[in-house]
C-alpha positions as CSV (number, residue, x, y, z in Angstrom):
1,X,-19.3,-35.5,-57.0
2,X,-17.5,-33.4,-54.9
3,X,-13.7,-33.5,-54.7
4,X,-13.3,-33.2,-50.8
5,X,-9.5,-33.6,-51.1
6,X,-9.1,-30.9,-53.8
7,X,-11.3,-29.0,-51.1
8,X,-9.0,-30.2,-48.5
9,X,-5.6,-28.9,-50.8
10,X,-7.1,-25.6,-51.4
11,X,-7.2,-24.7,-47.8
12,X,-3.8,-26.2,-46.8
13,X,-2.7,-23.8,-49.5
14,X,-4.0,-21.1,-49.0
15,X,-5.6,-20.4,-45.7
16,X,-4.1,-19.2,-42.9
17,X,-3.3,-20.7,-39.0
18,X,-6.8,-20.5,-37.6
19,X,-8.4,-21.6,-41.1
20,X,-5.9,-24.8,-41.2
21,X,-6.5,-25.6,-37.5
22,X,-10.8,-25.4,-38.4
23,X,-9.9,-27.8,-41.0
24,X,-8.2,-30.2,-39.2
25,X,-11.0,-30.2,-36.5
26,X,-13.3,-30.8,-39.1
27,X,-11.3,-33.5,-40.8
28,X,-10.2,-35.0,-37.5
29,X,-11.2,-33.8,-34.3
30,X,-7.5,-32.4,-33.9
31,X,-7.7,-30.3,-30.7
32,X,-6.9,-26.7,-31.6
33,X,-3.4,-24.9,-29.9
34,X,-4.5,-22.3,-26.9
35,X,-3.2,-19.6,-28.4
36,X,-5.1,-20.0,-31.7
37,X,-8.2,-19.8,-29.5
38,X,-6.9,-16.9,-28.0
39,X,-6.7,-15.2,-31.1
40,X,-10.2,-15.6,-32.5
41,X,-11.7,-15.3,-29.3
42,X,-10.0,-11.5,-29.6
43,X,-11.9,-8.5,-29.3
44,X,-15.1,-9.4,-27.5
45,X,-16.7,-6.4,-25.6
46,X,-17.2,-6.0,-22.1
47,X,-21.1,-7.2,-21.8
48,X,-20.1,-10.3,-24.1
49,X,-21.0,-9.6,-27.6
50,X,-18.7,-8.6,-30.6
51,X,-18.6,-5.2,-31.6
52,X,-19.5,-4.4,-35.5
53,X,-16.4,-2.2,-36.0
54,X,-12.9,-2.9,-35.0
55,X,-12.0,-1.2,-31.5
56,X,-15.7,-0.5,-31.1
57,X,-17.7,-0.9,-27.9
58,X,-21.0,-1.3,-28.9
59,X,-21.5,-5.3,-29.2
60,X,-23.8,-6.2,-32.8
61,X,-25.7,-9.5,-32.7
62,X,-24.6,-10.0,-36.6
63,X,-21.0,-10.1,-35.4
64,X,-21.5,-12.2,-32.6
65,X,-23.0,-15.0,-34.5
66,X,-20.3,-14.8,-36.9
67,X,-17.8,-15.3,-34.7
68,X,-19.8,-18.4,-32.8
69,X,-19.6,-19.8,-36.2
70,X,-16.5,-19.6,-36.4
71,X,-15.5,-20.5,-32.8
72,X,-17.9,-23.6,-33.4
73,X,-15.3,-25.0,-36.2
74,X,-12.5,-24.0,-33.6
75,X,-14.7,-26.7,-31.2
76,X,-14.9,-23.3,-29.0
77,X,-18.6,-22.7,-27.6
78,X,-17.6,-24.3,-24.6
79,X,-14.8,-21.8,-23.9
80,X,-16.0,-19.0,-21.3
81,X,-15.9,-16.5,-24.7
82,X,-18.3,-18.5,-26.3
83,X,-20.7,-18.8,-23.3
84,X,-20.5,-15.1,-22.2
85,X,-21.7,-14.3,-26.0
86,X,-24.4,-16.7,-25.5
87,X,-25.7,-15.2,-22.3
88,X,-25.4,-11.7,-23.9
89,X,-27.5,-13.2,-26.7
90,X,-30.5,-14.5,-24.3
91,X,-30.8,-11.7,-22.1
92,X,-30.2,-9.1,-25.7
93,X,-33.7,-11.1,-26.4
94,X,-37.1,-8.8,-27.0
95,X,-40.4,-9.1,-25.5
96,X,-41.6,-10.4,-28.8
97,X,-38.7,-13.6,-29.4
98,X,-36.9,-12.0,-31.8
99,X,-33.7,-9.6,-31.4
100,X,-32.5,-6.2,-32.9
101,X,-29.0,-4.2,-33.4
102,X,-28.5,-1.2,-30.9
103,X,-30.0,1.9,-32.0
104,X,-27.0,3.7,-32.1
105,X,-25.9,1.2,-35.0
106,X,-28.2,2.9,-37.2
107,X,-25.9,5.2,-38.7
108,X,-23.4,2.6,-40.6
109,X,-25.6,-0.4,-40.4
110,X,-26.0,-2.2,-43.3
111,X,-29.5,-3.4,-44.6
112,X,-29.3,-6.8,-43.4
113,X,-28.9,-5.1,-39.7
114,X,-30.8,-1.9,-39.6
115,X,-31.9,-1.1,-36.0
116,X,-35.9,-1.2,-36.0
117,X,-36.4,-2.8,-39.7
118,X,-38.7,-5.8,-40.1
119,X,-36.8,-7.7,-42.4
120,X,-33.6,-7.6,-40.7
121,X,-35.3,-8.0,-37.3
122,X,-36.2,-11.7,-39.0
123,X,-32.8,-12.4,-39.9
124,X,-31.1,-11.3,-36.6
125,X,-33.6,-13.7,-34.8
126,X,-33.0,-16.6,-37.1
127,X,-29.2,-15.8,-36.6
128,X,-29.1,-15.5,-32.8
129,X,-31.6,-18.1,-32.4
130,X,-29.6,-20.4,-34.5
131,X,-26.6,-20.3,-32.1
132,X,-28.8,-20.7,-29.2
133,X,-30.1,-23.8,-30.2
134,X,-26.8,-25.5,-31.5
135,X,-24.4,-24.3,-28.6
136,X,-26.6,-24.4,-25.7
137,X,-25.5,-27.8,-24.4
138,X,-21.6,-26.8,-24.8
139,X,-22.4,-23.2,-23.2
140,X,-23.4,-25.4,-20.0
141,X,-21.4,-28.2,-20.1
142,X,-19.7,-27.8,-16.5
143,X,-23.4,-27.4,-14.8
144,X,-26.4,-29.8,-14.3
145,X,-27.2,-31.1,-17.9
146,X,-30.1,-29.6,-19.7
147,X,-31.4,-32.1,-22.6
148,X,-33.9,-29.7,-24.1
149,X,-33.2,-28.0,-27.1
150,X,-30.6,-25.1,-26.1
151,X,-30.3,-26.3,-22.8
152,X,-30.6,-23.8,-20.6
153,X,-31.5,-21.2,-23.3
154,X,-34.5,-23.3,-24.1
155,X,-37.1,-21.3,-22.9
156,X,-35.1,-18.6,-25.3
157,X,-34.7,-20.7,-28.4
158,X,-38.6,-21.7,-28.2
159,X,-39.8,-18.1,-28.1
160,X,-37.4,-17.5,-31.1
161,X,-38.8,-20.3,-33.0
162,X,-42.9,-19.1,-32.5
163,X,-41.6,-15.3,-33.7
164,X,-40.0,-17.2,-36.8
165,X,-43.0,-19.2,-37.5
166,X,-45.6,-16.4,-36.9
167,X,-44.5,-14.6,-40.0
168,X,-44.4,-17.6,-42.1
169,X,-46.6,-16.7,-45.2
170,X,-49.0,-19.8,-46.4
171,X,-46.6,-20.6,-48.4
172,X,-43.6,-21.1,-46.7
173,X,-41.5,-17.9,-47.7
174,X,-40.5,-15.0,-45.3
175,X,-40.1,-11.4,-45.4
176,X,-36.7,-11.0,-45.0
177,X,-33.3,-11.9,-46.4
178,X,-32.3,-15.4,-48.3
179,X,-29.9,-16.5,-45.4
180,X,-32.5,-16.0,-43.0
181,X,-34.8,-19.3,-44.6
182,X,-32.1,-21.4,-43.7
183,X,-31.6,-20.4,-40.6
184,X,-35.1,-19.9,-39.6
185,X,-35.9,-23.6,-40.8
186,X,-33.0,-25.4,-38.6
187,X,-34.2,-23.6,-35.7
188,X,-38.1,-24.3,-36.3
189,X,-36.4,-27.9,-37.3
190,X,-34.9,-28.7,-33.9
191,X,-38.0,-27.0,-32.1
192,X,-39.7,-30.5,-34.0
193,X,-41.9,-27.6,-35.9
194,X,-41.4,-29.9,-38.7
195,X,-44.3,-28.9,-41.2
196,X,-42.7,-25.1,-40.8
197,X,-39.6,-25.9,-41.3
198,X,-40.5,-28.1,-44.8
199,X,-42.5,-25.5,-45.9
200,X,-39.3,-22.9,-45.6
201,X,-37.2,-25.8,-47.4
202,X,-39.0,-26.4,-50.2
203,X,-38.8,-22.7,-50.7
204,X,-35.0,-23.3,-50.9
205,X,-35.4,-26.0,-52.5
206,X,-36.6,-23.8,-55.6
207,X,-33.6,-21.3,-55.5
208,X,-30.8,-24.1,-55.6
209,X,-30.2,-24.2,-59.0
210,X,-29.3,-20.1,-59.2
211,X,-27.5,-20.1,-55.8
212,X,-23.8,-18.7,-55.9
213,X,-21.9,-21.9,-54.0
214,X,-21.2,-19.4,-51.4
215,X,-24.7,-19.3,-50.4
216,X,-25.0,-23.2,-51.3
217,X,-22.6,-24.4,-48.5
218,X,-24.2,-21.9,-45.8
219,X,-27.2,-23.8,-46.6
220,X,-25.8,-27.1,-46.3
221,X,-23.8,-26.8,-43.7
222,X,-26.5,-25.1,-41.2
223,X,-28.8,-27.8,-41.9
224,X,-26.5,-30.5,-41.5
225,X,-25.2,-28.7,-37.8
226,X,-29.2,-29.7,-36.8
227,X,-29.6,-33.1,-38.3
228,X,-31.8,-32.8,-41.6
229,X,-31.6,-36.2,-43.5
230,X,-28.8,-35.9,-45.9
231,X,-31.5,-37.8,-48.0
232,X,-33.5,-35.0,-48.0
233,X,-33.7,-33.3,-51.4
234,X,-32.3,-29.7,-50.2
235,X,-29.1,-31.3,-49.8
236,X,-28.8,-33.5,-52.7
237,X,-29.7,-31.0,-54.5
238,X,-27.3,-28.5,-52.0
239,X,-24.3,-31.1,-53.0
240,X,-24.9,-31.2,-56.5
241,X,-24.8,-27.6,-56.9
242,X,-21.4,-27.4,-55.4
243,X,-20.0,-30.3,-57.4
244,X,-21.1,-28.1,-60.8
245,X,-19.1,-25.1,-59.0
246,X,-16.2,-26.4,-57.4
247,X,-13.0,-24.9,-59.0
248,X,-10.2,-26.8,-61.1
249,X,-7.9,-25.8,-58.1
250,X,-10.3,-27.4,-55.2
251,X,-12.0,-23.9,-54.0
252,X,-14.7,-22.3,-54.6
253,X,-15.8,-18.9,-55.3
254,X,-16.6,-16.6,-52.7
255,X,-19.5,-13.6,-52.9
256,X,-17.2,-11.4,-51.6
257,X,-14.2,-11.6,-53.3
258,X,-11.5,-14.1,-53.9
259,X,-10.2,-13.3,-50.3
260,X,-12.7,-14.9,-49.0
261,X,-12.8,-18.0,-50.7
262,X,-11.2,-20.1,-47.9
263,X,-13.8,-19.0,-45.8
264,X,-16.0,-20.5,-48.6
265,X,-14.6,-23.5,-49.2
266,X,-14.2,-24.6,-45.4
267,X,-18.2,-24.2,-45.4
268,X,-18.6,-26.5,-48.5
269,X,-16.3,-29.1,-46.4
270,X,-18.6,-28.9,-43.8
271,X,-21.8,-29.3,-46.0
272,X,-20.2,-32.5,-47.5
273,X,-17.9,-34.3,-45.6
274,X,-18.1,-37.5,-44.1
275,X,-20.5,-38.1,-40.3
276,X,-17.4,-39.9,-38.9
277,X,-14.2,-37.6,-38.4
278,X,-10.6,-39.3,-40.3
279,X,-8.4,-40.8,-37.3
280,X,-5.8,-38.4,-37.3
281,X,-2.4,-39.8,-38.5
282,X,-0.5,-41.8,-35.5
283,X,-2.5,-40.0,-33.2
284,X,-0.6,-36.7,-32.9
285,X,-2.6,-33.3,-32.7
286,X,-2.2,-30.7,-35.5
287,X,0.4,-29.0,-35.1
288,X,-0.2,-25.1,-36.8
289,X,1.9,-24.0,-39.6
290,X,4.3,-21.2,-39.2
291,X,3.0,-17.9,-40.6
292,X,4.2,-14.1,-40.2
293,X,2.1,-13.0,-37.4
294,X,-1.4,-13.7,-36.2
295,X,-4.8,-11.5,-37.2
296,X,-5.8,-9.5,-34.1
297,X,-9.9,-9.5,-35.1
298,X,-10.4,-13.3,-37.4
299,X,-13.8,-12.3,-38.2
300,X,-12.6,-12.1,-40.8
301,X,-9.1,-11.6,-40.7
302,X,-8.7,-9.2,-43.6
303,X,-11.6,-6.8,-44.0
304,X,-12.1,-4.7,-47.2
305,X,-13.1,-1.9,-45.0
306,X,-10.4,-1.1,-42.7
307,X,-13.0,0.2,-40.3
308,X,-15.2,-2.6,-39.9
309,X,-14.8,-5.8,-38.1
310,X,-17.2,-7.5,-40.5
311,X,-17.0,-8.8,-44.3
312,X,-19.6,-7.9,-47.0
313,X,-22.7,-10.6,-47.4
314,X,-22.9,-11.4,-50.9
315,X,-27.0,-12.6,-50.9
316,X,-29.1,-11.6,-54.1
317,X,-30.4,-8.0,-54.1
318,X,-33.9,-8.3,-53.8
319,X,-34.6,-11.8,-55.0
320,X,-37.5,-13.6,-54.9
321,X,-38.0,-16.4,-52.8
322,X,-38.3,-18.5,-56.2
323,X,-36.4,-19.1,-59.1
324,X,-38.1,-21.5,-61.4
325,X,-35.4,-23.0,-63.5
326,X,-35.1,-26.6,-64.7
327,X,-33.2,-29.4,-62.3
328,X,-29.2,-28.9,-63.4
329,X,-28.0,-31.3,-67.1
330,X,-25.2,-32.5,-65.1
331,X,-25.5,-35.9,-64.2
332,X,-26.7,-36.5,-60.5
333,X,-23.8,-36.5,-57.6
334,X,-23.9,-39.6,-54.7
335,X,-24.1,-38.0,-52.0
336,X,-21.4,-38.4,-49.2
337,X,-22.0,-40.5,-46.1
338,X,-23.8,-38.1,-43.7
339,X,-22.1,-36.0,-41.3
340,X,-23.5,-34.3,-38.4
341,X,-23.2,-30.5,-38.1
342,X,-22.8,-27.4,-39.9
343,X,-22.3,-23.5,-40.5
344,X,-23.1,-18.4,-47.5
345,X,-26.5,-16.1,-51.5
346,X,-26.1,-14.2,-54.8
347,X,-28.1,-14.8,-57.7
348,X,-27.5,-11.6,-59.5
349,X,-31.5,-10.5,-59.5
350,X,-32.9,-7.0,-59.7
351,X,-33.1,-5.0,-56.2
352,X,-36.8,-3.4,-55.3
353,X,-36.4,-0.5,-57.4
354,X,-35.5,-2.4,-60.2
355,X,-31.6,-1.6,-60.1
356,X,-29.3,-5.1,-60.2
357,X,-27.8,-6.0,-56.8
358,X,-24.7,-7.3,-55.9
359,X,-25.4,-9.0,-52.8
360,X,-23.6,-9.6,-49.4
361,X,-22.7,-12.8,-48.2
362,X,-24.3,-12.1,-44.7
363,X,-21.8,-13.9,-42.9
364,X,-20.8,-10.9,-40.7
365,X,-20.3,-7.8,-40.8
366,X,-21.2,-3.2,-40.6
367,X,-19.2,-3.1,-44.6
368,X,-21.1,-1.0,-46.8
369,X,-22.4,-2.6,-49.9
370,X,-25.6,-3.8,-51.9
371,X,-28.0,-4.9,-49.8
372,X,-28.9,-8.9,-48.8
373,X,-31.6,-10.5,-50.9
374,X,-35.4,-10.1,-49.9
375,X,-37.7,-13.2,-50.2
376,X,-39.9,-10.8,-52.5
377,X,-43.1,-10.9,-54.3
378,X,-42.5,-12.0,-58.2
379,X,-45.6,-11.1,-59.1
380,X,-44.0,-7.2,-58.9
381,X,-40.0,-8.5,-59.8
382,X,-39.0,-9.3,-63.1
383,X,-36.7,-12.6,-61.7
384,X,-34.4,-13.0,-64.9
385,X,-33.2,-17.0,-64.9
386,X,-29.1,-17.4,-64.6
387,X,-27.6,-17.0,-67.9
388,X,-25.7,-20.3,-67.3
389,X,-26.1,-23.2,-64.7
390,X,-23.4,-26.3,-65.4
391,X,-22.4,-24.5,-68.7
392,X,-25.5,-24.6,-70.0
393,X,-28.4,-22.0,-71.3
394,X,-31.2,-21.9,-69.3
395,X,-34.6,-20.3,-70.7
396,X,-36.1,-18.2,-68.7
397,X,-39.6,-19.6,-67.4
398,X,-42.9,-17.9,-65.7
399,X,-42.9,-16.6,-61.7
400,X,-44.7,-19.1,-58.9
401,X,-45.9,-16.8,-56.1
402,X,-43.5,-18.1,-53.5
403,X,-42.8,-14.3,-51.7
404,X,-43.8,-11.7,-49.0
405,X,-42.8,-8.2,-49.2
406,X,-42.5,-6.6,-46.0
407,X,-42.3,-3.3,-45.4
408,X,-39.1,-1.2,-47.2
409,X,-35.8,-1.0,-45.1
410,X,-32.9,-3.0,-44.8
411,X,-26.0,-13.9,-39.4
């Protein structure tokens, strides 16, 4: 099972003023101080998105979902930030549903984020569409309440879900990157496109066993932030994957290096905490810890590549959208009472030329590095099995043709 206050310990420890105060939200409800607000709302562009470069001016759609994810632990999206991203995401929208990075991102764009490729054209729209649908109620919280699904981006968030589902193959995998099954099946979920969005999970439901816990908790937590069952098996199955990963010191590992790891470990307390918040202690709100001086960009707040507002994606080069391995020897985990919401991939697997991948976490972010994973056809990818899972051998075992390979290219 996992050790949630181990979890907890790790991040009091070593996480910074706006990764304590997301914890104490998450734990509590503990409103969050002004200025810490302030801080992660920094940088926004003038039309509303973020830009994918520090100081830039050209807003990226991968940027500005990262930093909704992270305002939404801050309790944020409805902060005037949060709903000026939105509407720059719903009117950044394309005549087909889905959405695209600006062209003149092309340059320094990563794979996941190319301007005009299909595959990351996928991911972008389960990214932005995502956000939609979770934050639309917040976004519009001071006007006439909209019950549909992304309030008054509903009309938005449906189109989204009908691009999604149109390039569903028969099978239920998708010809883009790992991250963008996930969140392609909590939007389909919440659009009630049900039969869709079981098809993409029992996809996942396949790849659990070689998941890094980085992508694990992404998992969880997204499909938690839309109401799947906990019962379900993705997330017993999501929960005991973490439990076999969780480090002796609470954490977990990170895709991206050990900076990151807080980042990583505040997304496997999401995936697993309890539904009902703790009652914070006598009452008083959280008060943030004293530390040197505040980030001026969060997302995230220390970069690998000076010039880029974003952190590598750590999501299996070129992996197929199966992994056939046994179910994991350890010993099954309870799972945690359920909890409502939500919002990382790398099974080290051969990219499409055959070369070995190390993979980006696709949580945000113009850094170079080895491309996200592609839900790709085995049947033309030698998938090698993990060499462990729990501490134990696992043989290797034949392909199921569970991919789509769209064409060559590339929240």
């Amino acid at each position: 099972m996992v050790d949630l206050e181990a979890a907890i310990g790790f991040v009091v420890a070593h996480g910074d003023a706006v990764d304590r105060a997301r914890l104490s939200r998450l734990r509590t409800g503990a409103s969050v101080p002004p200025e810490l607000l302030d801080a992660a709302e920094s940088g926004q562009a003038v039309g509303g998105g973020w830009p994918a470069v520090l100081d830039g001016e050209v807003a990226s759609v991968d940027a500005t979902c990262f930093r909704l994810s992270e305002l939404d632990d801050l309790g944020a999206l409805g902060r005037p930030a949060a709903r000026h991203a939105l509407d720059w995401l719903a009117a950044g929208q394309l005549a087909d549903g889905g959405w695209d990075e600006h062209p003149s991102l092309a340059g320094f764009a990563p794979e996941w984020a190319t301007p005009g490729d299909p595959e990351a054209r996928f991911y972008l729209t389960a990214d932005a569409g995502f956000w939609l649908t979770v934050a639309g109620l917040d976004a519009r919280a001071a006007g006439p309440l909209d019950h549909r699904v992304g309030g008054a981006y509903a009309g938005v968030v449906q189109a989204a879900a009908q691009a999604l589902a149109g390039r569903l193959a028969a099978d239920g995998s998708w010809p883009s990157f790992l991250p963008a099954g996930w969140l392609a099946a909590a939007v389909l979920h919440r659009q009630q496109m049900y039969y869709e969005s079981a098809r993409i999970q029992a996809v996942l439901a396949d790849r659990i066993p070689g998941m890094s816990p980085a992508d694990v908790a992404w998992l969880a937590a997204t499909l938690r932030r839309v109401e799947v069952g906990e019962e379900q098996w993705l997330l017993v199955s999501a929960r005991r994957r973490l439990a076999e990963t969780q480090r002796s010191d609470g954490g977990w590992d990170s895709d991206d290096g050990h900076q990151f790891d807080v980042h990583t470990t505040l997304r496997a307390i999401r995936a697993c905490r309890p539904t009902a918040p703790e009652a914070p202690v006598s009452g008083a709100p959280f008060v943030v810890p004293r530390i040197v001086a505040l980030p001026a960009a969060p997302a995230p707040r220390s970069a690998p590549d000076a010039s880029s507002a974003h952190a590598p994606r750590s999501v299996p080069g070129a992996s197929s959208a199966q992994v056939p391995l046994p179910a994991p020897e350890a010993p099954p985990v309870q799972a945690p009472p359920p909890a409502p919401d939500a919002p990382s991939a790398q099974a080290p697997l051969p990219a499409p030329d055959g070369s070995s991948g190390a993979v980006p976490d696709l949580r945000t972010g113009f850094v170079p590095g080895s491309p996200p994973a592609l839900v790709a056809d085995p049947t033309s990818l030698p998938v090698p099995a993990p060499a462990s899972l729990a501490g134990h051998p696992v043989p290797p075992a034949p392909p199921v043709d569970h991919g789509v390979v769209a064409p060559s290219m590339s929240d």
